[in-house]
N, C-alpha and C positions, 0 to 999 in steps of 0.2 A: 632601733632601726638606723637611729642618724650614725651612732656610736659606732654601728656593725659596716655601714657604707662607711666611714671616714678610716676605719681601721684596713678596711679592704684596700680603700684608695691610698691611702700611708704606704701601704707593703707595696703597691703598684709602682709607687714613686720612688722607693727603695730600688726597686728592682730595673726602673727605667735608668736609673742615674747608673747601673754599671755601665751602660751604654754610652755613656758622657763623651767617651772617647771617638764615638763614630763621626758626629756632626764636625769635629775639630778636626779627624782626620780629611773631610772631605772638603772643608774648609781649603783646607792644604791643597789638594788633589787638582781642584778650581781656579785655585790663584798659582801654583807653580808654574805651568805653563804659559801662564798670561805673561808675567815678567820674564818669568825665563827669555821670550820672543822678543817682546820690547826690548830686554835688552841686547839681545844675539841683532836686533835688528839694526839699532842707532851704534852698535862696535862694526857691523859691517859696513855702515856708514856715517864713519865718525867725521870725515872733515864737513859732510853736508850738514851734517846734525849741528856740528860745531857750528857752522855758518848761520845755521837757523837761530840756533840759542844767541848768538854775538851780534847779529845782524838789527837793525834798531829802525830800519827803513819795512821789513817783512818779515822779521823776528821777533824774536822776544827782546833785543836789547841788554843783553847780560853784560858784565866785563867779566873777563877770566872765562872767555865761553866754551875754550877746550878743558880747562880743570872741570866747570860741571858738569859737562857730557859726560867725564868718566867717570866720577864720583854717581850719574846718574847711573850708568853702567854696574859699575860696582854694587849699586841698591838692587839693582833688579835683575841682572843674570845673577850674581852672588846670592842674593837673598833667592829668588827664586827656586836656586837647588836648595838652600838652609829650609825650606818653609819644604818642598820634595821630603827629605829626610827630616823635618824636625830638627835642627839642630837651632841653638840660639836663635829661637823662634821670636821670642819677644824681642828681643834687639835686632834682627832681621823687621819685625814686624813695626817697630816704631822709624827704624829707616826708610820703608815702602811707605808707611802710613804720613811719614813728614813730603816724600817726592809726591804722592798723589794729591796730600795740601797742597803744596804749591803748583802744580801741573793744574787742577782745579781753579785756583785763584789764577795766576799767568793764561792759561790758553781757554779753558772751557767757558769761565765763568761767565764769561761777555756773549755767549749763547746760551744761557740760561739751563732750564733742566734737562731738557729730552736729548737724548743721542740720536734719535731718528724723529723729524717734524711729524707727531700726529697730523693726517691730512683731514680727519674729522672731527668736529670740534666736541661731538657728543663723548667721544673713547679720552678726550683732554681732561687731564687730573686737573688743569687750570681752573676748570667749572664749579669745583669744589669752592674753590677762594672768592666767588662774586666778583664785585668790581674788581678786583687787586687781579686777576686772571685774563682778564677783558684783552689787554694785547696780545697775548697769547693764543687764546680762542681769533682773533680777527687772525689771525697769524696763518692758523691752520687752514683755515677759510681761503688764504691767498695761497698757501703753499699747495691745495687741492685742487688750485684754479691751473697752477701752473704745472701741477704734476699731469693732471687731466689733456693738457695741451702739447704736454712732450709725450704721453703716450697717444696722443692722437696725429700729430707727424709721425710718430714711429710705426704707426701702423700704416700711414699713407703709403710713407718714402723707404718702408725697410721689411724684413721679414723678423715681424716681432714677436710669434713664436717661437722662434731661435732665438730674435733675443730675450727673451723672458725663461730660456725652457730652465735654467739653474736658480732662479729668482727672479721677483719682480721688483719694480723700480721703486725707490725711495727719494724722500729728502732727506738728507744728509744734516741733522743738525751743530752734532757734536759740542753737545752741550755737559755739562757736569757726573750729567747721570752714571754714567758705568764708573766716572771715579770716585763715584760716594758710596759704590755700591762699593768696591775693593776697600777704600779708606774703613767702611764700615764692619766689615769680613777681618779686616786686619786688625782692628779695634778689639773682638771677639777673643784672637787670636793673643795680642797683647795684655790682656784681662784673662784670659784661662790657659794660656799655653798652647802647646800642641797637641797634650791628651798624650793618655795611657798608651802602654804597650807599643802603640805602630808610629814612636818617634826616638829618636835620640837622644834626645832631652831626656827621657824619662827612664832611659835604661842607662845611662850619665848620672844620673840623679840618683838612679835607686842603688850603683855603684860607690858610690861616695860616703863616706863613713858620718852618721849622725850626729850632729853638734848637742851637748847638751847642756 
């Protein structure tokens, strides 16, 4: 019986791994456009961007803050099409995967993990961690007090059916989270490639005459 399930499950796993390619394609599909934008966004405004990166009063404080905007540029419109098609995906993928280190460590880090302040402390993955969580949860607690109170002038002084009709209001935390999730995806990515058949890499590769 064990022998009969484990032989059934083996052939299963055989046959899931031609599949290997899908997750890695959509991997791709996810993060192309993500950089792509960032970076179409900071080349259409490269002296402000510059300004931000150089700036040490409201910035980050770089020197040489126009070299790294483009070289930022370079990582993620460049990479962004390379990771589209698959091409030099791992070396796309460790250049995106070093700018969202340091994007994370420079901007994110000093707001901690969430991208948007859970405003309940119960949905807080904080709670999980006990004491070591405790700021965080008090956090929510105050960011619920206050989100409570802008939607309640909003509803005084405003028509906040319109404004709510495309979404509702948040706290903005802009903390590390969506760059661990990319840095992570691109991790993936540099560890397995871009995957079979629906990349360039792999029809470059299969091109290429076998060393022996």
């Amino acid at each position: 019986m064990i022998k009969e399930y484990n032989a059934y499950y083996n052939k299963f796993v055989v046959n899931l791994n031609k599949l290997d390619f899908l997750p890695l394609f959509a991997i791709r599909l996810y993060l192309a456009p993500v950089f792509i934008m960032a970076g179409l966004t900071k080349y259409r405004s490269f002296d402000d961007t510059a300004q931000w990166f150089g700036n040490a009063d409201w910035g980050l404080g770089l020197p040489f803050a126009s070299f790294w905007v483009a070289m930022v540029i370079v990582a993620e419109l460049i990479g962004g099409v390379a990771l589209l098609l698959g091409v030099a995906t791992r070396f796309f993928g460790v250049l995106l995967a070093i700018t969202m280190a340091v994007a994370m460590i420079l901007v994110h880090l000093k707001n901690g993990w969430h991208a948007i302040t859970p405003t309940d402390p119960a949905t807080n993955i904080a709670q999980l961690f006990g004491g070591l969580g405790q700021v965080s949860l008090d956090n929510s607690i105050q960011a619920s007090e206050r989100l409570n109170k802008a939607r309640e002038i909003l509803q005084t002084h405003g028509n906040y059916d319109w404004l709510t009709e495309t979404g509702n209001f948040v706290v903005l935390n802009n903390g590390i989270e969506f760059g661990m999730t990319y840095f992570i995806m691109l991790l993936v990515l540099i560890i397995y490639g871009a995957g079979r058949y629906i990349s360039m890499d792999f029809w470059i590769n299969k091109s290429l005459p076998t060393l022996k």
